[in-house]
C-alpha positions as CSV (number, residue, x, y, z in Angstrom):
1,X,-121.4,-1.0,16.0
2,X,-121.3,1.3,13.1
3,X,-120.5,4.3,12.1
4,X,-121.4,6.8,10.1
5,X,-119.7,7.7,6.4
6,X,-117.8,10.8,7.6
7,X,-116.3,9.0,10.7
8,X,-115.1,6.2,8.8
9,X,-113.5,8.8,6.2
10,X,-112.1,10.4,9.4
11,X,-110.6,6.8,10.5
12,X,-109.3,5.8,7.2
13,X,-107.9,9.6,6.7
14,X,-106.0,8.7,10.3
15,X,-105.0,5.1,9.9
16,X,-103.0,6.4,6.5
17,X,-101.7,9.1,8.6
18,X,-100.4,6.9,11.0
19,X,-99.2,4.6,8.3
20,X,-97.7,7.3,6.3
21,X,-95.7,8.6,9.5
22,X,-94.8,4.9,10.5
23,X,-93.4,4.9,7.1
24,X,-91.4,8.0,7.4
25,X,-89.7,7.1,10.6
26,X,-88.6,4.0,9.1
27,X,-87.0,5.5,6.3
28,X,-85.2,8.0,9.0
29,X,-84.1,5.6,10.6
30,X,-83.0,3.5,7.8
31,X,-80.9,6.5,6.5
32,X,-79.2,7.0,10.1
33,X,-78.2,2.9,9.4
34,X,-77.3,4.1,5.7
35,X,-75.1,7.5,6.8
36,X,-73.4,5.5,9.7
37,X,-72.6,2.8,7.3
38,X,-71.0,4.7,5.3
39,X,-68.7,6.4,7.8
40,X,-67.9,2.8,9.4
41,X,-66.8,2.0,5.7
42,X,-64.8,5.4,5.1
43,X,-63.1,4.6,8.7
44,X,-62.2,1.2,7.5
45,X,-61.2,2.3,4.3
46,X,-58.8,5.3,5.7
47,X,-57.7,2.5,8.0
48,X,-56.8,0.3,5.3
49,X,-55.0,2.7,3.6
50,X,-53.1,3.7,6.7
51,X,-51.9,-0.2,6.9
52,X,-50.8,0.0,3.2
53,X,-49.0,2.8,3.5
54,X,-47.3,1.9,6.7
55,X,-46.5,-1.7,5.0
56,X,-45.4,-0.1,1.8
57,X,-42.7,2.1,4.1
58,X,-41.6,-1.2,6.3
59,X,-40.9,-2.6,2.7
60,X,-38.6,0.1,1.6
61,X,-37.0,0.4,5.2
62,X,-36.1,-3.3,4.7
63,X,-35.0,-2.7,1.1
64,X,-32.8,0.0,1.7
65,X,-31.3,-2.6,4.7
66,X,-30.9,-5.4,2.0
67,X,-29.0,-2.9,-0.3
68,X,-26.9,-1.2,2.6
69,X,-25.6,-5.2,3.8
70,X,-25.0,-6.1,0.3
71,X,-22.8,-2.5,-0.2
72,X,-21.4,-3.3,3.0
73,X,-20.8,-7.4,1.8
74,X,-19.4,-6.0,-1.4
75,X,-17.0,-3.6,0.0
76,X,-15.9,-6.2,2.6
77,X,-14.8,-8.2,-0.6
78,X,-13.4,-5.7,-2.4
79,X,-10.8,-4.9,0.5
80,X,-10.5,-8.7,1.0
81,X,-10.1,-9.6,-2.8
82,X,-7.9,-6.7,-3.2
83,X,-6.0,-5.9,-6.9
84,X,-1.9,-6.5,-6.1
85,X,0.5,-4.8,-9.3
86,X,3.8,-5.9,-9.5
87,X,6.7,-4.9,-12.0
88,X,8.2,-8.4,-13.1
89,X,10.6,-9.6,-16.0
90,X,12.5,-6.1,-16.5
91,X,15.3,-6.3,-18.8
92,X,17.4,-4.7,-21.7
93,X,15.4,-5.3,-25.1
94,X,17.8,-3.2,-27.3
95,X,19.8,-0.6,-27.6
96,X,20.2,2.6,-30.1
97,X,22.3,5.5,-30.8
98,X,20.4,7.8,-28.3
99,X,18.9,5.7,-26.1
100,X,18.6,2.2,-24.5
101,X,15.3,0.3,-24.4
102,X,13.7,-1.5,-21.3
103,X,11.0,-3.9,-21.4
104,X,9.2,-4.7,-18.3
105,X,5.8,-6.9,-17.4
106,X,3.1,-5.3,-15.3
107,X,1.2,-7.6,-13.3
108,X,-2.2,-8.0,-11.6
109,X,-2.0,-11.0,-8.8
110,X,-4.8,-10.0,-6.9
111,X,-8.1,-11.3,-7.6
112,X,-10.0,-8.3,-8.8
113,X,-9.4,-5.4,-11.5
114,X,-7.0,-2.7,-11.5
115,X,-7.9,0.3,-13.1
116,X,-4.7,2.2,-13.9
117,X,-5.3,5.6,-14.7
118,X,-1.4,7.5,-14.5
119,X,1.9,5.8,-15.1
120,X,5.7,7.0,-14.7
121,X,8.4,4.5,-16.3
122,X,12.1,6.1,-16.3
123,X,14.9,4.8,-17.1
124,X,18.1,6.6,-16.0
125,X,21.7,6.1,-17.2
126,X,24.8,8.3,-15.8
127,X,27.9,8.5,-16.7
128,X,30.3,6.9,-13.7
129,X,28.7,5.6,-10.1
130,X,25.7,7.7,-9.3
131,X,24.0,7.8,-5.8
132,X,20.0,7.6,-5.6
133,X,18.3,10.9,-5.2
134,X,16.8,11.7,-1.9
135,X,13.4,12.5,-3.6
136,X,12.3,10.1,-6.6
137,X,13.4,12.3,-9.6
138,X,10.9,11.1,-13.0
139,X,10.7,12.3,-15.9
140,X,8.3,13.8,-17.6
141,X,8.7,12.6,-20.7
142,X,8.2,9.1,-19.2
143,X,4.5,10.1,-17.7
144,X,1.5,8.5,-19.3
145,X,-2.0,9.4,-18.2
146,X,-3.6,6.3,-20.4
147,X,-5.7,4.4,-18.7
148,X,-6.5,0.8,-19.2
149,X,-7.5,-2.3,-16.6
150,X,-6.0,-5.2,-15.7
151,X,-8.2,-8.5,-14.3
152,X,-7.1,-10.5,-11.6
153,X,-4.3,-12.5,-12.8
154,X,-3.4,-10.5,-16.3
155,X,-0.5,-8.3,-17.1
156,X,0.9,-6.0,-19.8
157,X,4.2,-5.8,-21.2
158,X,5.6,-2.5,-21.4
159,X,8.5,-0.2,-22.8
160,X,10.8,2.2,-20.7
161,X,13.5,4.9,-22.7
162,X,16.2,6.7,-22.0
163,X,16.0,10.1,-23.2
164,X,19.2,12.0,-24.9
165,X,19.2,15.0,-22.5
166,X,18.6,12.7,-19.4
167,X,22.0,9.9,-21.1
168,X,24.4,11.9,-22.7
169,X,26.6,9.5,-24.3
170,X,26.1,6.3,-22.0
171,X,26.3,3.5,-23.8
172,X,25.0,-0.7,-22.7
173,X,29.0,-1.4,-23.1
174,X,30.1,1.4,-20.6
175,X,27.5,0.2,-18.3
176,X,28.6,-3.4,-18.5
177,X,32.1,-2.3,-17.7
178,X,30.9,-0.6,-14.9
179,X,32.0,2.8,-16.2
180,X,28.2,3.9,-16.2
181,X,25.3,3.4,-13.9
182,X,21.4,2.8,-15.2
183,X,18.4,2.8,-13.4
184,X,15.0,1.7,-13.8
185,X,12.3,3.7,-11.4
186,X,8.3,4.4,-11.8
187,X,5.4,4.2,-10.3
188,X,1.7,2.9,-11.1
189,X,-1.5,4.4,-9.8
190,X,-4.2,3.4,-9.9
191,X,-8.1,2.1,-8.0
192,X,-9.6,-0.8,-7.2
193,X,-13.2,-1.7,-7.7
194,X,-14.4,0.4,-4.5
195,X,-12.5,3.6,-5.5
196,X,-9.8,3.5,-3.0
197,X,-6.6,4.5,-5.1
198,X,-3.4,2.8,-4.8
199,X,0.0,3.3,-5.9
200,X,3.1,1.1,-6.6
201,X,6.4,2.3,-6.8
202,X,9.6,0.8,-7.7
203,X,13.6,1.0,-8.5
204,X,15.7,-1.5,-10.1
205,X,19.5,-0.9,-10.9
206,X,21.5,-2.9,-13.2
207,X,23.5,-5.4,-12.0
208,X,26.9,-4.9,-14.9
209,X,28.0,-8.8,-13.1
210,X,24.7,-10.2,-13.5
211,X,23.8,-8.2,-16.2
212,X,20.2,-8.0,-15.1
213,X,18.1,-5.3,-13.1
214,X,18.3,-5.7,-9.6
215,X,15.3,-4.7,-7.0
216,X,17.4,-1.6,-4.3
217,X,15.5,-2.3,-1.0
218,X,14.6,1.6,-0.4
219,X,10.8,2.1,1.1
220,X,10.9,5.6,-0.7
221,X,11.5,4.0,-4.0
222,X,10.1,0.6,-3.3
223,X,6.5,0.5,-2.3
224,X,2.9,-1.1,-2.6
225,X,-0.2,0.4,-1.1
């Protein structure tokens, strides 16, 4: 069978046209594959993200647990391993026209620091017997607002005075012949590692027999918190 020059134009014009639109749908349909693709891999991406950022808050939820049981721990040992001041070793060291001198030894024999931050030292000498005050009476000349630390197991010597308005003419001898009365009180405060603030407060009277300070059982005077 044959054909004729124009038909077989015509067929080869409408086999490319078929070929042409063959080709067309094909590349439709490959974009379609191409567009949904890329929206599967934007999902998955925005899904991934999603994870990371939900991992990246479970990670700081579980630090901020970590650091709230080790504050916790840490405070537990602070209040367990408390600081403990005592006043030890107080005694006469010399005496002057005006005044008598005191030595003392503070002490640290808790386990952690101390952080002292206000101190009140007085020493008090009367002429005759003389009956505690009610109220702790200090004096102001005897306040210090230095503040230093003291370690678990350290301690600082330190000096008490008797002022000339607050002893007249008391002398060491009058007191030792029980014609005068002296008096050590004070008090320490001071913090411990976690902030809590503490105080210790103390009264000693000497002893003109024993000639040494002696501790007066009197919770008003006499205290450790």
């Amino acid at each position: 069978m044959t054909f004729s020059l124009p038909t077989v134009a015509m067929l080869i014009t409408a086999a490319a046209a078929i070929a042409l639109a063959g080709f067309a749908l094909m590349l439709r349909n490959s974009s379609r594959q191409l567009r949904q693709s890329s929206r599967n891999i934007e999902e998955i991406s925005t899904k991934l993200a999603d994870l990371a950022e939900k991992q990246l808050q479970i990670a700081r939820a579980q630090t901020d647990i970590l650091a709230k049981q080790d504050a916790g721990n840490r405070l537990q040992f602070l209040l367990a391993h408390r600081p403990n001041l005592v006043i030890r070793k107080i005694h006469v060291a010399r005496e002057t026209r005006t005044q008598i001198v005191v030595m003392y030894t503070l002490a640290n024999i808790g386990s952690t620091d101390a952080h002292i931050y206000e101190t009140n030292i007085t020493l008090i000498a009367s002429p005759g017997p003389m009956s505690i005050p009610q109220i702790p009476e200090y004096d102001n000349l005897a306040k210090s607002s230095a503040e230093f630390v003291l370690e678990g197991g350290q301690n600082r010597q330190g000096v008490a005075r008797s002022y000339s308005d607050k002893v007249g003419a008391v002398t060491l001898e009058q007191v030792n012949r029980n014609e005068a009365s002296l008096f050590v009180i004070g008090y320490v405060k001071y913090k411990d590692d976690a902030g809590i603030v503490r105080e210790l407060g103390f009264l000693r009277r000497y002893d003109p027999h024993l000639q040494r300070f002696k501790i007066v059982e009197d919770p008003d005077y006499e205290y450790s918190d």
